[in-house]
N, C-alpha and C positions, 0 to 999 in steps of 0.2 A: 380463543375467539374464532368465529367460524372462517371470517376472511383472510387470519391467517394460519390456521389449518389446512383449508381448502387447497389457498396458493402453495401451501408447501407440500401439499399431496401433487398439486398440480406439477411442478418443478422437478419431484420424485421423478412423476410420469414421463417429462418432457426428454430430464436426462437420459431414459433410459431406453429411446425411439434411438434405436441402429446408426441412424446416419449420425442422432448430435454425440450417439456413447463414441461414436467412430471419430469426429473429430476433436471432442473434447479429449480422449484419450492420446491424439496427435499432440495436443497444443500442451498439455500435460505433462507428456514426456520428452518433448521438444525445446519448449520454451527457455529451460537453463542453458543449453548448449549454445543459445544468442548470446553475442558479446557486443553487436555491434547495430547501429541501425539498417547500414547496407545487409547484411547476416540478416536481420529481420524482414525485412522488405523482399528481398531475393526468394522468401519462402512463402511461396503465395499462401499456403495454408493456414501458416500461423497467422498472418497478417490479414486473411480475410476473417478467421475467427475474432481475430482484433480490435477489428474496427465495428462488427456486428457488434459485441459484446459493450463498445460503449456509444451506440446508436447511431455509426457514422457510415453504415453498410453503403447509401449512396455516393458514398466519398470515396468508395474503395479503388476506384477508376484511379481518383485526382492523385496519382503517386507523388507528383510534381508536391502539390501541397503540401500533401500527408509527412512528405519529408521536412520539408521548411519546418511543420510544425515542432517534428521529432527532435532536428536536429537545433535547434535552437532552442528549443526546452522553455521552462518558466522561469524560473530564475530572475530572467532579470522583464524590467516593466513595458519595456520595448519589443518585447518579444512577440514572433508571428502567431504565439497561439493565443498571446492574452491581450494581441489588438482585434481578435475577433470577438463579433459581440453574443456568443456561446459558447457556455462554459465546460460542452462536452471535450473538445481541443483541449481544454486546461488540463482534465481530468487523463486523457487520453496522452499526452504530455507527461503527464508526471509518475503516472504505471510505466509507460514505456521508456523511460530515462537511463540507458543502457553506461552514462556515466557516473553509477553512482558508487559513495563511497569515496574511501583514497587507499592507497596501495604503495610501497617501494620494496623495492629491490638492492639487495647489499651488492657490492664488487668484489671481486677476485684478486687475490695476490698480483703485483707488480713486482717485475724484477727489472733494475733497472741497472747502468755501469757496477756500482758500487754498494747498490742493497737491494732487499727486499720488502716493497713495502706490504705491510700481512692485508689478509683480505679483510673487508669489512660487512659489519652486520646491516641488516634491512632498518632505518630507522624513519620511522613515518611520526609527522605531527600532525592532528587535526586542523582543519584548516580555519576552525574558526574558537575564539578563548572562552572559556567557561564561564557562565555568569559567576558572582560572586556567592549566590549558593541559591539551591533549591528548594521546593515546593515536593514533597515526596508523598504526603500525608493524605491523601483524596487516590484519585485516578490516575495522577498522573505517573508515567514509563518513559523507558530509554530500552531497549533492546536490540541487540546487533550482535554480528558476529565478528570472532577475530579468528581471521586464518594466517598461517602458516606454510609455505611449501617448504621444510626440513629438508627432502633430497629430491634427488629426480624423479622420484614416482609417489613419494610421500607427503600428505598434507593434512595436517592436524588443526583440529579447530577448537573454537569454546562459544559457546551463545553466554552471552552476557546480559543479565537482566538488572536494570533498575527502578525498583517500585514500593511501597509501603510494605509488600510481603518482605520483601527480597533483606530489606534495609532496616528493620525494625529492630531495635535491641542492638544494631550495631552502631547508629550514631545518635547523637546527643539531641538533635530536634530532628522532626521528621520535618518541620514547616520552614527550616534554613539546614537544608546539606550542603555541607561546604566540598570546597575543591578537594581539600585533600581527602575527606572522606568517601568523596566519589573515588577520586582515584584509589584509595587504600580498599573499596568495595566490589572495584575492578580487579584488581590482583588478588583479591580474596580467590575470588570467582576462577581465575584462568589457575591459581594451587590446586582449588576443589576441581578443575579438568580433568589432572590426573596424568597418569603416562599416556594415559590413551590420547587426554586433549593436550594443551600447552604449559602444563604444569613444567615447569624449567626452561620452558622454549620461549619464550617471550615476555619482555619484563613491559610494563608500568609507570609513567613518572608526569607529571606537570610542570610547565616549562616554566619559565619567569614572567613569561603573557595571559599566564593562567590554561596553555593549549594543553589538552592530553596527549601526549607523544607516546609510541611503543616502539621495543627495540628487540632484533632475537638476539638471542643468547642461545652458548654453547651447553649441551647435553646431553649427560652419560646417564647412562644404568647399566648396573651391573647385574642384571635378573634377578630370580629368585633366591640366588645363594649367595648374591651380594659379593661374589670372589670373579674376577677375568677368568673368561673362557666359559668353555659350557654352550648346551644348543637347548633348543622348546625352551621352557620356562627358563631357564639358564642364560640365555646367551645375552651379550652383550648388547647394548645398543647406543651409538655419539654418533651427535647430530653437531656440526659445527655452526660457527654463530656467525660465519661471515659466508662471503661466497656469490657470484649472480643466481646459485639455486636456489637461497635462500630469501624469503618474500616474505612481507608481513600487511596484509589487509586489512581495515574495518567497513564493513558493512551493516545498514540499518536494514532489520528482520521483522516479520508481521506481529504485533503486538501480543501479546498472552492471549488474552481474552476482551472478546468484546467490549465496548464500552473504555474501555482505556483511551487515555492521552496521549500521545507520541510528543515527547522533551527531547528538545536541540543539545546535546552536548557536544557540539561541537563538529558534527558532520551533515547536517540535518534534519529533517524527519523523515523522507520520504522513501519508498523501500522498493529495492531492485526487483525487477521482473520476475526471477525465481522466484523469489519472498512474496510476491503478491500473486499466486497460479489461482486459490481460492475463489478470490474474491473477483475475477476475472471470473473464470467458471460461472461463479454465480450469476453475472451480470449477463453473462450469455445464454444462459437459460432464462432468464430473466425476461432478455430481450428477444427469445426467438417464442418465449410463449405471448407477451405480448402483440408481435405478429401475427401468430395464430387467428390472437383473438381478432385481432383487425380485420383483419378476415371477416371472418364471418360479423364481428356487433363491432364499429367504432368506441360506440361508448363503453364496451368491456375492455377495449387497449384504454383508454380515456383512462378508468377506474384503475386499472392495474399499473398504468403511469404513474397516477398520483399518489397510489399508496406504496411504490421507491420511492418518489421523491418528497414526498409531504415532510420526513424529519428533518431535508437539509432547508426548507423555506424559513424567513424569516423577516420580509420585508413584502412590502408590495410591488414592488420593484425585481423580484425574485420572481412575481407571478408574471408581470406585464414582458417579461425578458423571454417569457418561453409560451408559447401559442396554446400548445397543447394544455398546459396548467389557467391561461388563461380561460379557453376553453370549458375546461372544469369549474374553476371560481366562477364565471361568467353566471354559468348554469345555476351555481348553486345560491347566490345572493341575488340573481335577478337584471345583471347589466345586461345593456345590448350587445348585443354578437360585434359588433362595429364600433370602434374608438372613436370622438371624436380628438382624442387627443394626438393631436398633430403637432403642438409645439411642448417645449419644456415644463412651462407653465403648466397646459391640461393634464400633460404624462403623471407631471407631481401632484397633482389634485387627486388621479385618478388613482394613483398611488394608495396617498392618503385616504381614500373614500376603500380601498381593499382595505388596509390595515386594520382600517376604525370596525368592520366588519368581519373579520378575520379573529379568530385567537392562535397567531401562529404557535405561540406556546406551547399550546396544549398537543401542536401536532408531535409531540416527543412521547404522545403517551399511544402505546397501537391501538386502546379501544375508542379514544377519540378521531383517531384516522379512519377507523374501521366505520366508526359512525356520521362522520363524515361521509365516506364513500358512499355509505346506506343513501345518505340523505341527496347525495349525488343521482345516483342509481335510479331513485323513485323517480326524480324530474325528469331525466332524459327519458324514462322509457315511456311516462308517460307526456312527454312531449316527441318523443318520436314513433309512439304508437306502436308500441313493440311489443306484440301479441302475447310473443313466448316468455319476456322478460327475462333476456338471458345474461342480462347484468346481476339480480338479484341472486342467480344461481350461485354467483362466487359468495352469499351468503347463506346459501342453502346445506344441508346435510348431503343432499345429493352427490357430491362430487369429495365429499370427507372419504 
């Protein structure tokens, strides 16, 4: 389809203008090294690409804010970003959640009068119990990693997937996976690791709450010749299974592939800042072409708003919450540029009168967005008398 062609020749182009390859490149190779939101914040560079990229570029001043929102997260109903009435906070919130995840750390041998007590291993439980079984058989995933720090300078990991690929032929319905076959699908997974990932270094187990817990454990190899002693392929390698070197993490990671579900097992859905560089990226080209366009036509930022956000609508209530989509709808069905709806009562009428008028359904499919936009395109430019028609361009060949 032309308009999504077009835009992604356009995005090609956008990235690769000096200054956005120079900072997308910063924020790139930057962004894992943040652990913290002060760490964040303190770096003006990631932090201005940050807030550009999920449309908050005039908020970049309000640090005061910007933090209340960070550090208080969404999570819970009361929170500073989800008592504001836009939901880009929300979003902004939840990529930038530098708590996620759960983590522990084993202790160290005691020695005390009369004994020694041995060191102990890193045991983490998730923080929340496992439904009673899953839905695996469509789109839905679970994806995370489990790390390891083995010694001071070593850390071993495993990505962990669970989805209809992943789990087919190894349990008995794909339409109710039970506890233990998730956890027996998990430990599947960290064996297939290998020496390289946690194959022997972190065990697997479901608690009596139904929680997924993991614990490390101690391990040996004896290299290639399988006998003590020996270097390169040979030498030895024991990793002990207690110790405060010793750590065990899980983290939720960016799903396989598009169109996938993200399932709560226990930590979650929502994926640490590393895990989300992409799709950040994305949104920053996204939104520094849409600038452009503003620039120069209103209504080409108009058109390239609405076809990001057209798949997450779904109410009329969804349009009347954000100006700019309003805007567009406005345009396209006919209403006046001016609400009278000033109490609850007309809001919901007016609501109701998008909906009835609307097929947001269909906005899941791109050529119905695509033709949308067309139909968009034509009105504005012919009500704003726009010679060139440089909306219609982002349907044209010209820029393919």
């Amino acid at each position: 389809m032309l308009l999504s062609r077009n835009l992604a020749t356009s995005l090609q182009r956008k990235g690769a203008e000096p200054i956005v390859s120079r900072e997308t490149a910063y924020y790139q190779a930057n962004i894992g090294k943040v652990k913290s939101v002060d760490d964040f914040m303190a770096d003006t560079r990631l932090y201005n690409y940050a807030v550009k990229a999920f449309g908050l570029e005039d908020m970049g001043y309000a640090k005061a804010l910007m933090r209340k929102v960070l550090t208080e997260g969404t999570s819970d109903a009361t929170a500073f970003a989800n008592r504001l009435a836009d939901d880009r906070y929300v979003a902004f919130a939840r990529a930038f959640d530098f708590t996620q995840g759960a983590s522990a750390t084993g202790t160290d041998a005691v020695l005390t009068d009369t004994s020694q007590v041995s060191a102990i291993g890193a045991q983490l439980s998730l923080p929340t119990p496992l439904a009673d079984s899953y839905d695996f058989s469509g789109t839905n995933e679970a994806r995370f990693t489990i790390a390891s720090r083995v010694d001071q300078t070593t850390t071993k990991t495993a990505t962990i997937v669970l989805n209809r690929a992943s789990l087919a032929g190894k349990v008995a319905d794909l339409t109710k996976v039970t506890q233990d076959e998730i956890r027996d699908a998990i430990g599947d997974q960290i064996e297939a690791s290998g020496a390289n990932g946690l194959m022997g270094k972190v065990q697997v187990g479901t608690g009596p709450n139904g929680n997924l817990f993991f614990q490390t454990s101690a391990y040996e190899d004896y290299g290639a010749d399988g006998v003590p002693g020996g270097t390169g392929f040979n030498a030895d390698t024991f990793y002990a299974a207690g110790g405060k070197v010793r750590t065990v993490s899980v983290n939720n990671t960016a799903l396989s592939a598009a169109g996938q579900k993200a399932v709560d097992i226990g930590i979650g859905t929502d994926i640490p800042p590393d895990a989300n560089v992409q799709s950040v990226v994305d949104a920053y080209l996204q939104q520094s072409l849409e600038d452009d366009a503003g620039d120069e036509d209103t209504g080409v930022r108009l058109a390239l708003y609405f076809a990001r956000k057209a798949p997450m609508l779904n109410s009329g209530y969804d349009i009347l919450g954000d100006a700019a989509l309003t805007k567009v709808i406005n345009t396209v069905i006919g209403l006046p540029e001016t609400s009278n709806a000033t109490t609850s009562e007309a809001l919901a009428a007016r609501a109701t009168l998008i909906s009835k008028k609307i097929d947001f359904a269909s906005f899941q499919d791109p050529a119905k967005v695509e033709a949308f936009a067309r139909r968009f395109a034509a009105i504005w430019d012919a009500q704003n008398n726009t010679a060139a028609d440089p909306i219609l361009a982002l349907f044209s060949n010209a820029q393919a």
